[in-house]
C-alpha positions as CSV (number, residue, x, y, z in Angstrom):
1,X,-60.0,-47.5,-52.1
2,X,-61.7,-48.1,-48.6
3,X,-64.4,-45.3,-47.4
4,X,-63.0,-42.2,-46.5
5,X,-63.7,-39.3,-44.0
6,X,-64.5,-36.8,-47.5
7,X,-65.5,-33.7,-45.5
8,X,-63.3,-31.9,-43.4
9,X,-65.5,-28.9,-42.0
10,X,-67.9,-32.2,-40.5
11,X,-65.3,-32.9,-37.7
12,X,-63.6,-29.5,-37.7
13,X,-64.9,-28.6,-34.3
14,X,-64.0,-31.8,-32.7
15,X,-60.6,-31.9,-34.2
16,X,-60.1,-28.6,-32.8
17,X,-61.4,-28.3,-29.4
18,X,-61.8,-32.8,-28.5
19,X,-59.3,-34.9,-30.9
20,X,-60.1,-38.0,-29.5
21,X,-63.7,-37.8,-30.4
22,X,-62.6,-38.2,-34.0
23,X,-60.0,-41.2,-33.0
24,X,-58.0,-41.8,-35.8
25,X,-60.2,-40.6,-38.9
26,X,-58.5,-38.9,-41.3
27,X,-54.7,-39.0,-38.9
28,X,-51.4,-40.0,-40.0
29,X,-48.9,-41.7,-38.2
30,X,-45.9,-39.9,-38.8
31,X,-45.4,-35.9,-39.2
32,X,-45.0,-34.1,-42.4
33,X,-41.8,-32.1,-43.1
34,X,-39.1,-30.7,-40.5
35,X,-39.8,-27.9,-38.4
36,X,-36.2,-27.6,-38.0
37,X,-36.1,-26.3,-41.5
38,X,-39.9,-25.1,-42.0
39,X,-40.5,-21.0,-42.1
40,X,-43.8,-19.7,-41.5
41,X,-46.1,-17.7,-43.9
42,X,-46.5,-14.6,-42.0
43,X,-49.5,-14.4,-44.1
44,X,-51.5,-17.4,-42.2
45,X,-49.9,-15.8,-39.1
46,X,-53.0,-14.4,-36.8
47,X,-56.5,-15.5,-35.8
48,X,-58.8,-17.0,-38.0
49,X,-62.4,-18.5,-37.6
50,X,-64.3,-21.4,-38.6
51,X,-68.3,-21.3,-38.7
52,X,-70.5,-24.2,-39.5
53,X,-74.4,-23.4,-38.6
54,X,-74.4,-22.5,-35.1
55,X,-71.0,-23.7,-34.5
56,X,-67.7,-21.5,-34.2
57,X,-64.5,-21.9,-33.8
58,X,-61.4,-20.0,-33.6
59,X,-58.0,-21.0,-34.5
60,X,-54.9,-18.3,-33.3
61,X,-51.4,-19.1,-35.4
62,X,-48.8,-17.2,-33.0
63,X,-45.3,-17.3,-34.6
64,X,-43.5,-19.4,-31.9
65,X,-39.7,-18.6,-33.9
66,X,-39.2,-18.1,-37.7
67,X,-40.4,-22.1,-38.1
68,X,-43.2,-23.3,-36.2
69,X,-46.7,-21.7,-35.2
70,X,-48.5,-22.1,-31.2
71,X,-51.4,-22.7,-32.7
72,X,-54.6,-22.3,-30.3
73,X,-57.9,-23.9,-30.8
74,X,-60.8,-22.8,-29.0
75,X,-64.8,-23.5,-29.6
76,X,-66.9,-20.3,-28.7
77,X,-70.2,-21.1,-26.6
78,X,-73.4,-19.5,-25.6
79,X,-73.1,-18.5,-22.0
80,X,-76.1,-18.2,-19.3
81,X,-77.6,-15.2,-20.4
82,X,-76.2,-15.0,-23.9
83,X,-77.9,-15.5,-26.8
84,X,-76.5,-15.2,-30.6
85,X,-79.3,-16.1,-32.6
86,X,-79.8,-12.5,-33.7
87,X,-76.8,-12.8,-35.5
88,X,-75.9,-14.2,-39.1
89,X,-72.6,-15.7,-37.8
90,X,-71.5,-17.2,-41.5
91,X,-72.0,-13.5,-42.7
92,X,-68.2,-12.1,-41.8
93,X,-69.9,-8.7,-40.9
94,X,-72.1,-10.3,-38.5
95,X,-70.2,-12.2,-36.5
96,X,-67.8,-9.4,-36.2
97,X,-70.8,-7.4,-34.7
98,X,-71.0,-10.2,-32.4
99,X,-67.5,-10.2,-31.3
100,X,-67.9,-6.3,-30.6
101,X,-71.7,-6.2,-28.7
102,X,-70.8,-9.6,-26.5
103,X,-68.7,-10.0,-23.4
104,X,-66.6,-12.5,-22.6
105,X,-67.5,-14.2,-19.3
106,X,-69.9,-16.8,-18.1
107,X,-73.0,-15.1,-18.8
108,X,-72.0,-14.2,-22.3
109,X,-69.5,-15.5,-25.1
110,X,-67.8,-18.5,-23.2
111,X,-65.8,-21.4,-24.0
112,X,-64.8,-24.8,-22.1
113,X,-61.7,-26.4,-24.2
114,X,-59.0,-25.2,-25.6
115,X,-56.2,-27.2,-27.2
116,X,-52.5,-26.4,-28.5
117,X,-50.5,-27.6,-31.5
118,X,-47.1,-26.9,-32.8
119,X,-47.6,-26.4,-36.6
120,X,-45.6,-25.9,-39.6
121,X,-45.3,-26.0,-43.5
122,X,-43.4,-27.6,-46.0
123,X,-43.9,-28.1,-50.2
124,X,-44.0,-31.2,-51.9
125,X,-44.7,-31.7,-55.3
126,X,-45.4,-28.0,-55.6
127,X,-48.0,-27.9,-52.9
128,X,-47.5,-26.2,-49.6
129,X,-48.8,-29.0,-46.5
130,X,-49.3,-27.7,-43.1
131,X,-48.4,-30.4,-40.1
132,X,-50.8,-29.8,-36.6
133,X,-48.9,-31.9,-33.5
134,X,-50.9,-32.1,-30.6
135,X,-49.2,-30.1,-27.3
136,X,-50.7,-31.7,-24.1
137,X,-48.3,-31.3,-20.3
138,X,-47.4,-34.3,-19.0
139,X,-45.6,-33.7,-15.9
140,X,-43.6,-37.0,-15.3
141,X,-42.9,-38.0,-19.0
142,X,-42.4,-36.8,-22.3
143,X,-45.2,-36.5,-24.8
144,X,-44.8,-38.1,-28.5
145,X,-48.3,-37.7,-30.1
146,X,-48.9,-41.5,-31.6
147,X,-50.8,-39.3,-34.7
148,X,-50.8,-36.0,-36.4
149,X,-53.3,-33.9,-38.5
150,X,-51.9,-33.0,-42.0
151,X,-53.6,-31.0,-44.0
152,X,-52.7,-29.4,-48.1
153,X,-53.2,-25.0,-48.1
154,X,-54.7,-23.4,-50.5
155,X,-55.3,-19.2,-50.0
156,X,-58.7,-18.7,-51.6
157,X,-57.7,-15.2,-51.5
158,X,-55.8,-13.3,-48.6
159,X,-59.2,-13.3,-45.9
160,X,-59.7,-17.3,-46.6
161,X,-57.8,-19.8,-45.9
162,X,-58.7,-23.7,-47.2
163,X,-57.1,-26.4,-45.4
164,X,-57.6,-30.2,-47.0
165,X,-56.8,-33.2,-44.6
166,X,-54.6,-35.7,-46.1
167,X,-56.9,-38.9,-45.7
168,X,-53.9,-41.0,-43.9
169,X,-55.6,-44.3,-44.6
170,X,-55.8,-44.2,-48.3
171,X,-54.7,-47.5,-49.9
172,X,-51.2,-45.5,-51.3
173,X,-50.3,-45.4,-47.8
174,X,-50.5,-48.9,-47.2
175,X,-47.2,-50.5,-48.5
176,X,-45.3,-48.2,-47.5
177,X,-43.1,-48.0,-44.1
178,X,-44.1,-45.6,-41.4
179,X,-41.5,-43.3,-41.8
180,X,-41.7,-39.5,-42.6
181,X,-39.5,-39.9,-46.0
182,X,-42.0,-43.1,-47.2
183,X,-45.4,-40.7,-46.0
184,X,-43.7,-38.0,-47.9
185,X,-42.8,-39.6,-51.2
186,X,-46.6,-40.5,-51.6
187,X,-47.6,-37.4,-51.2
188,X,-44.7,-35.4,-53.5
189,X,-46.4,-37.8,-55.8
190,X,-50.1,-37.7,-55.5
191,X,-49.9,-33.6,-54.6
192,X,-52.6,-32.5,-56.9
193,X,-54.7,-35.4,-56.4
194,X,-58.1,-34.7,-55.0
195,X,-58.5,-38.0,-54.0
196,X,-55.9,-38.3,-51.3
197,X,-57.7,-35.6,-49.8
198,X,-61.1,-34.4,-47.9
199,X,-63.8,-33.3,-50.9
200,X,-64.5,-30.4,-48.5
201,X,-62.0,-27.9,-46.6
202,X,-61.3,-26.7,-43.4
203,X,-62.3,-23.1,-44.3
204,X,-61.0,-20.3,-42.5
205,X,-61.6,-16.7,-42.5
206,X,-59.3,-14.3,-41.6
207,X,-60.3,-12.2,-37.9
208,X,-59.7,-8.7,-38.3
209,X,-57.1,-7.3,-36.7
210,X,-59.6,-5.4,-33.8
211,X,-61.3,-8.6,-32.4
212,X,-58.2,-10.8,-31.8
213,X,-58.0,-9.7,-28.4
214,X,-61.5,-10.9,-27.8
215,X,-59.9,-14.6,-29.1
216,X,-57.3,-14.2,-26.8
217,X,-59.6,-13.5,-24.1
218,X,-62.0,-16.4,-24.9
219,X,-59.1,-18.7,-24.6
220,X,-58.4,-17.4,-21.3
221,X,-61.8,-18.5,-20.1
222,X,-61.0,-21.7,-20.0
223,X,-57.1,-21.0,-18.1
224,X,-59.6,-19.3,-15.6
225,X,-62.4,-21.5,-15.0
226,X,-60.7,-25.0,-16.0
227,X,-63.8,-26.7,-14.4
């Protein structure tokens, strides 16, 4: 098989705040189930974070209808005056103390990108897969996102979530046409193989209920100060 992209949690940031800085690592060229006939987990429905070092990101799944998720990416920075290196941040309690003792703003907890996706589920060969499309405006013409991050859920238990990219240029992919059914076959197939997938997950943990408002406001950062 050729060399793969076998850590997720490595580009999690970039795919979630700047996906072109990962190009097409890890992509695939066609979506993953129907939306039309996809129903969200109300379970995975709500705000969840990623930390890795001193990096942190937050990912928001709003239930757009019964089918699809608006799901919001945004990378939390270090402000002017802020500084977070008196927190443990990959200690759950600690970061939440963070999100409690800082402000939002340009002198504390700030961001600069946020991105959106449209995301939804659907099983094949007993596994659940979750499809992220890209959402960018485009004023003049509409958008069809050439790739799309796929990714196989598994609940660690109901605070972690571990999301495991589908490596879209493994060799099984190859022969087959670029068409959602062909993609999908492979997969129904080769559902519980590690191999088609990253050795490490995108893990997430679960953001109590009482911070998700300072998520939401993070986000807005960036809708306020889009230089």
């Amino acid at each position: 098989m050729k060399p793969k992209a076998r850590s997720a949690t490595g580009a999690v940031l970039m795919l979630a705040i700047i996906p072109a800085v990962i190009g097409l690592l890890a992509c695939m060229p066609v979506p993953i189930g129907d939306p039309e006939r996809s129903r969200v987990d109300p379970d995975i429905t709500g705000v969840w974070s990623w930390v890795d070092g001193s990096e942190i990101a937050f990912y928001a799944f709003d239930a757009y209808d019964k089918r699809t998720w608006l799901l919001t990416g945004v990378g939390m920075e270090e402000g002017e005056s802020a500084d977070f290196s008196g927190y443990d941040i990959e200690n759950a309690q600690d970061l939440g103390k963070l999100l409690e003792n800082e402000a939002v703003g340009e002198e504390g907890a700030t961001a600069s990108e946020v991105v959106l996706y449209k995301a939804w589920r659907t099983k094949l060969g007993g596994e659940w897969f979750m499809t992220w499309e890209g959402l960018f405006p485009h004023a003049e013409e509409e958008f069809v996102p050439k790739y799309w991050y796929v990714f196989r859920i598994q609940k660690t238990d109901e605070n972690t979530l571990d999301l495991y990219m589908v490596d879209g240029e493994d060799d099984r992919f190859e022969e087959v046409k670029q068409t959602r059914r062909a993609y999908e076959r492979v997969l129904k197939k080769n559902a519980r193989d590690p191999e088609l997938f990253s050795d490490e997950p995108l893990r997430l943990n679960r953001v109590p209920s009482e911070h998700r408002g300072f998520v939401k406001e993070l986000a807005g950062e960036v809708i306020a100060n889009p230089d």
